[in-house]
TORKOLLO-180318 format. One record per atom (N, C-alpha, C, O, CB): residue in one letter; x, y, z. Coordinates in steps of 0.02 Angstrom, whole numbers, padded with zeros to 5 digits, always signed. Glycine has a CB too. Layout:
BEGIN
aXYZ
...
This chain:
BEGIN
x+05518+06157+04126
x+05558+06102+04148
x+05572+06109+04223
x+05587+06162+04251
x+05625+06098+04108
x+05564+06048+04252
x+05588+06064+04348
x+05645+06077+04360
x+05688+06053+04324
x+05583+06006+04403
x+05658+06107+04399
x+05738+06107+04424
x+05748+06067+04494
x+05715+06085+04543
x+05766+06190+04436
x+05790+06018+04498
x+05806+05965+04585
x+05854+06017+04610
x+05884+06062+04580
x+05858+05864+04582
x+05852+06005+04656
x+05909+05993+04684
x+05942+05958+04727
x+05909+05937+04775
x+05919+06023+04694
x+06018+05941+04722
x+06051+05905+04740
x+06105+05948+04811
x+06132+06002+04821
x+06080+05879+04672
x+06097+05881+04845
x+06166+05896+04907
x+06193+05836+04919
x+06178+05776+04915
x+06144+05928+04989
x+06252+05881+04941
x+06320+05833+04965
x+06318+05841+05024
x+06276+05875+05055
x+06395+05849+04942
x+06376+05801+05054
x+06393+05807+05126
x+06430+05852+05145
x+06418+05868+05203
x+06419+05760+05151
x+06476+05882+05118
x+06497+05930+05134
x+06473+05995+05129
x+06511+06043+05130
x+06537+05926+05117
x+06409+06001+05122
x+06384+06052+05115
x+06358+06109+05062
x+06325+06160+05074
x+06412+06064+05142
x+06389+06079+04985
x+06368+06103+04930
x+06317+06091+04909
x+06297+06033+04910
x+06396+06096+04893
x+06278+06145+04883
x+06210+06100+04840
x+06214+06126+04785
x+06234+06184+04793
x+06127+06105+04863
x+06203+06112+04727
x+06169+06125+04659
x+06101+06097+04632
x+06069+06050+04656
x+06211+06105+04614
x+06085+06135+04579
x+06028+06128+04547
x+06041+06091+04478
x+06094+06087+04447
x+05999+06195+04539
x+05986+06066+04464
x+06011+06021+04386
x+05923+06006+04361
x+05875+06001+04400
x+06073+05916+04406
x+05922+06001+04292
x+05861+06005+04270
x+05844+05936+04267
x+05785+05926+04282
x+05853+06041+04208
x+05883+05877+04251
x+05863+05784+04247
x+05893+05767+04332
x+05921+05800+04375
x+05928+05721+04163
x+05868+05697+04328
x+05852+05670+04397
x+05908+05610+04386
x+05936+05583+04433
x+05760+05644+04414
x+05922+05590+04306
x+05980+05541+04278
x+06034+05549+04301
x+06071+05597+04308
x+05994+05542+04215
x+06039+05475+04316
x+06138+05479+04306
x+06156+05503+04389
x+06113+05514+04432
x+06178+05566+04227
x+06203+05507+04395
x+06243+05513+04457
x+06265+05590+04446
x+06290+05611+04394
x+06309+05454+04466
x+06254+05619+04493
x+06290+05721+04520
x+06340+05700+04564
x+06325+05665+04613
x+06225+05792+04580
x+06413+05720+04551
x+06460+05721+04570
x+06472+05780+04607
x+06478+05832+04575
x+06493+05707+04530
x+06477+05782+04675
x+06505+05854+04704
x+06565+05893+04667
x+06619+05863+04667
x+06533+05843+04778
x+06564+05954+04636
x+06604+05986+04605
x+06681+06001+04667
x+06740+06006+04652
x+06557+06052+04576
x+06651+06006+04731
x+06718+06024+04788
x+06723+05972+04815
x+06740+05995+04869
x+06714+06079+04847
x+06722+05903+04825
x+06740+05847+04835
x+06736+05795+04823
x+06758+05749+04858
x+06739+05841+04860
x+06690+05787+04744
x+06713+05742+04690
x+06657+05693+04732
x+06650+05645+04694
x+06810+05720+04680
x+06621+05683+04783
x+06583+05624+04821
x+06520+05639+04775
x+06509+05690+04742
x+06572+05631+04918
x+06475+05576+04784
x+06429+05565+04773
x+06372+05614+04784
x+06373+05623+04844
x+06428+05519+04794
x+06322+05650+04758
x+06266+05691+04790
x+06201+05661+04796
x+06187+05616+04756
x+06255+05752+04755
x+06154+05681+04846
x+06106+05643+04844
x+06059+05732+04836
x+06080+05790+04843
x+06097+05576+04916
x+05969+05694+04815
x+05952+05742+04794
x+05905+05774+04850
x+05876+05736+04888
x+05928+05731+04732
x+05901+05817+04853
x+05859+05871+04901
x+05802+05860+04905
x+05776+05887+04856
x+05857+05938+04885
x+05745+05822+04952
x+05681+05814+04957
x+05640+05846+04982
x+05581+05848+04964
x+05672+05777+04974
x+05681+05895+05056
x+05656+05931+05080
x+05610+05995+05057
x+05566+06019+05094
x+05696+05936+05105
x+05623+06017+04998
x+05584+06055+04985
x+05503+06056+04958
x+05459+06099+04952
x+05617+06076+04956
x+05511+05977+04946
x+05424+05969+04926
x+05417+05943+04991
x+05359+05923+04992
x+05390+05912+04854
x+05442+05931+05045
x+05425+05876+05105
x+05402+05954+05165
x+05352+05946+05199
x+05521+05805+05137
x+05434+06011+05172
x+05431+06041+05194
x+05371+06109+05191
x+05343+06144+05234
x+05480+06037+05189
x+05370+06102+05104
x+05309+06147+05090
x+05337+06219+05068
x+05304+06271+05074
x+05261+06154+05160
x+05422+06213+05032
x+05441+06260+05015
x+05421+06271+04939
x+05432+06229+04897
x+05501+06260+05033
x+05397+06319+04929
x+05368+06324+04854
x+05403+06392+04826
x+05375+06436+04793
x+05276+06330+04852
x+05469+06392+04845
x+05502+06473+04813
x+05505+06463+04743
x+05514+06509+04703
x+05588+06498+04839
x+05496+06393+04726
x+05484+06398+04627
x+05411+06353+04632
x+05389+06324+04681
x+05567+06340+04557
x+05385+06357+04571
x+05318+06311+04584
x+05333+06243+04563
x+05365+06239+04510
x+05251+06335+04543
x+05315+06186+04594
x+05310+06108+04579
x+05272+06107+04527
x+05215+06129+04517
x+05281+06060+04633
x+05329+06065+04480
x+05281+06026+04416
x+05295+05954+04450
x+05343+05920+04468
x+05316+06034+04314
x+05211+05948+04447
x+05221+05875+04476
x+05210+05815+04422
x+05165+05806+04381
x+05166+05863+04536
x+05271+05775+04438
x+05271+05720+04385
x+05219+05662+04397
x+05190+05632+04351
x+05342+05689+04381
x+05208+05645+04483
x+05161+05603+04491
x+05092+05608+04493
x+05053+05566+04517
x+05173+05582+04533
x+05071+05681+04458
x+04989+05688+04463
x+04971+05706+04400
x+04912+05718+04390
x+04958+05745+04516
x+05034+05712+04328
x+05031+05710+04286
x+04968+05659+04257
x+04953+05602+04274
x+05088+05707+04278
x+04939+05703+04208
x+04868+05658+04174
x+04884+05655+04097
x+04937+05675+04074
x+04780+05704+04185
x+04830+05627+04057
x+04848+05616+03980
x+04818+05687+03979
x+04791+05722+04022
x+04811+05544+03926
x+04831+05696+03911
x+04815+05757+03850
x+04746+05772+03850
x+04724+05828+03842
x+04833+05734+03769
x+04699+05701+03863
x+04636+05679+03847
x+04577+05710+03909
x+04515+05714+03908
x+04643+05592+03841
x+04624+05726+03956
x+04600+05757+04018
x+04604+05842+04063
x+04588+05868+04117
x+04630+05712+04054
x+04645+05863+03982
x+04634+05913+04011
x+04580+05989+04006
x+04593+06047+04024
x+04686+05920+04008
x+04508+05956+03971
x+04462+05999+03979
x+04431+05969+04050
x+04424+06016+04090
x+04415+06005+03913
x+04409+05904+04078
x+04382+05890+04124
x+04446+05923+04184
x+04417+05938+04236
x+04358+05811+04117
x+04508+05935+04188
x+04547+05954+04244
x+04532+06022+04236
x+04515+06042+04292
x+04624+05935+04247
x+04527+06087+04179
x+04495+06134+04182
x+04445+06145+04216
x+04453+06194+04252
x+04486+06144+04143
x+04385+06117+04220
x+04319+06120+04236
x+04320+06085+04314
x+04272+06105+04348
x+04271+06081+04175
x+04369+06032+04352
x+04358+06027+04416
x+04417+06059+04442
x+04431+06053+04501
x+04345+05959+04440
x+04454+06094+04401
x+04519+06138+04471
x+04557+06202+04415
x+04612+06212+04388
x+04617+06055+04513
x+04510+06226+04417
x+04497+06303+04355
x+04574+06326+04384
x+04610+06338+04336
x+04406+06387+04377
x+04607+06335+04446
x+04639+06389+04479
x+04718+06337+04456
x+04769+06365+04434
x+04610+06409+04578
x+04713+06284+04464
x+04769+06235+04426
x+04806+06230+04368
x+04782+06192+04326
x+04751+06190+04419
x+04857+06257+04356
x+04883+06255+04296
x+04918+06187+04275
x+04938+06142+04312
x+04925+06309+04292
x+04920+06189+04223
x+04947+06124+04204
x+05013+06172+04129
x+05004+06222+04094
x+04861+06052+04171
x+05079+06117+04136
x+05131+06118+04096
x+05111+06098+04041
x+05060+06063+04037
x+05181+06088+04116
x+05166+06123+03964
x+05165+06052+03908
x+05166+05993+03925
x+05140+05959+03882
x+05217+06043+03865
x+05186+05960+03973
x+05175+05900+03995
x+05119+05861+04024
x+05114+05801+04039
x+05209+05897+04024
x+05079+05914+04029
x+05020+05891+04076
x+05016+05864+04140
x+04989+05814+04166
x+04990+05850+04049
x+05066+05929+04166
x+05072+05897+04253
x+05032+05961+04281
x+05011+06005+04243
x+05171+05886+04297
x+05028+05962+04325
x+04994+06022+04394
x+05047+06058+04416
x+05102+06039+04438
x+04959+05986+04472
x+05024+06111+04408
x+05094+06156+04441
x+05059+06195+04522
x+04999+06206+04533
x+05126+06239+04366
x+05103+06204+04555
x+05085+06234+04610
x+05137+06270+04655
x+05195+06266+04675
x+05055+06189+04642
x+05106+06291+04657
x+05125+06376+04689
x+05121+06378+04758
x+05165+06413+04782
x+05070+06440+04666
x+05087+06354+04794
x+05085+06370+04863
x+05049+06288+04901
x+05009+06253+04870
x+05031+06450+04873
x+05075+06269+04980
x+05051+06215+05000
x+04975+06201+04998
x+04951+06154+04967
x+05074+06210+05057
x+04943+06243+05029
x+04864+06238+05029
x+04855+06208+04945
x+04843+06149+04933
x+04819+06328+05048
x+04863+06252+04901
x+04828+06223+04859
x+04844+06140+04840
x+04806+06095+04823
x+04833+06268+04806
x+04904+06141+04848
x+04927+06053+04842
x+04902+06019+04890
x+04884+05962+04875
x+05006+06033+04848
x+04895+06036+04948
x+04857+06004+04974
x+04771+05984+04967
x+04739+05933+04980
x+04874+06025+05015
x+04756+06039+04945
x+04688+06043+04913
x+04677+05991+04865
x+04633+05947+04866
x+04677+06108+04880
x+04726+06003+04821
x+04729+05965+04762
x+04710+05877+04786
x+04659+05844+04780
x+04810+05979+04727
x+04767+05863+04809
x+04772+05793+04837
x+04713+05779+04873
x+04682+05735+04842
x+04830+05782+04883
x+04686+05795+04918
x+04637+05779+04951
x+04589+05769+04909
x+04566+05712+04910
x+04623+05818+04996
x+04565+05809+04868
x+04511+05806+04813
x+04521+05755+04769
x+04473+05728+04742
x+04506+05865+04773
x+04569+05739+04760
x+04589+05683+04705
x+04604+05639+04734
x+04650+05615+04701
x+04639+05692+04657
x+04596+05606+04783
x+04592+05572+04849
x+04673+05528+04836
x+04680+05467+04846
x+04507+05515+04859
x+04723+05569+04815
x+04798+05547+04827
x+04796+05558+04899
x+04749+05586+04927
x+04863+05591+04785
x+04846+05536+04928
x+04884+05523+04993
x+04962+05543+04979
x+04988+05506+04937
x+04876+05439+05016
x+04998+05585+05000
x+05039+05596+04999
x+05101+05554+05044
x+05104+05572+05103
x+05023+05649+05002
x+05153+05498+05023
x+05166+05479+05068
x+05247+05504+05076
x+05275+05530+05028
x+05145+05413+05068
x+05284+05494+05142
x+05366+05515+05145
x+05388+05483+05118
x+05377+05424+05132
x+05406+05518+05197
x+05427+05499+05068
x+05488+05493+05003
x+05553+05472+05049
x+05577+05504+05096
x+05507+05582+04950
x+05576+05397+05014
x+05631+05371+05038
x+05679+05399+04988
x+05678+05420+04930
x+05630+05296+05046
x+05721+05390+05038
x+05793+05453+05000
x+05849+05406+04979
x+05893+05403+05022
x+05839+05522+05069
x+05859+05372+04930
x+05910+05323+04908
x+05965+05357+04873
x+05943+05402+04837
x+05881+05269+04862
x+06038+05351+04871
x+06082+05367+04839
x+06086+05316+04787
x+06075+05256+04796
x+06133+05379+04875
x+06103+05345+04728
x+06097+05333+04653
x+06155+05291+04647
x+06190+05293+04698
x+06099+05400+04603
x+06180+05246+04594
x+06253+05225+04569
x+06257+05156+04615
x+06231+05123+04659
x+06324+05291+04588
x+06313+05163+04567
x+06348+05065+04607
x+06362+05083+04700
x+06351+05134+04732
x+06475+05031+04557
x+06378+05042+04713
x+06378+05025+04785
x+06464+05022+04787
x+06494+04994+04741
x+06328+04946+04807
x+06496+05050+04837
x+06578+05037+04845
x+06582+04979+04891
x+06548+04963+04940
x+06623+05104+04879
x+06640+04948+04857
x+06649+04899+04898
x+06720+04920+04926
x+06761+04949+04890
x+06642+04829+04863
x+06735+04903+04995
x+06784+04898+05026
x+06849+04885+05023
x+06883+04887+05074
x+06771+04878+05049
């Protein structure tokens, strides 16, 4: 299962395993938004299960046989361990990686 993570403005972050629902800062009760930087940056201190390169069930002897070194989850996503190879990955599979807009979750306050 992935783990996000989430930050606030004041400077707390936590981790949480779903992407659902609204994270409430535990030390100031505000809204959290979630941490992008770490796939944007190329930090891989845990490995990415990636949800968007996820394939069917039906594909994973042909993903064996063109990216042997690629693991794949029960879910049938790609896991990765280090940038090169994600980058590898993508290029070969002719994805484009593009910058992730960062939206805060929940109703909107009104004034």
């Amino acid at each position: 299962m992935a783990v996000h993570s989430f930050v606030c403005e004041c400077g707390v972050q936590i981790e949480d395993t779903t992407t659902k629902g609204i994270h409430i800062c535990p030390n100031c009760k505000s809204e959290m938004a979630m941490d992008c930087r770490i796939a944007i940056h190329g930090n891989y201190r845990r490995p990415i299960h990636s949800d968007a390169l996820g394939i069917m069930p039906s594909q994973i002897e042909e993903h064996k046989k063109l990216f042997p070194d690629i693991e794949l989850d029960n879910e049938c996503r790609p896991i990765f361990d280090n940038f090169t190879r994600h980058e590898a990955y993508l290029k070969k599979t002719g994805f484009v990686k593009e910058p992730q807009k960062i939206r805060r979750t929940g109703a909107k306050r009104i004034a």
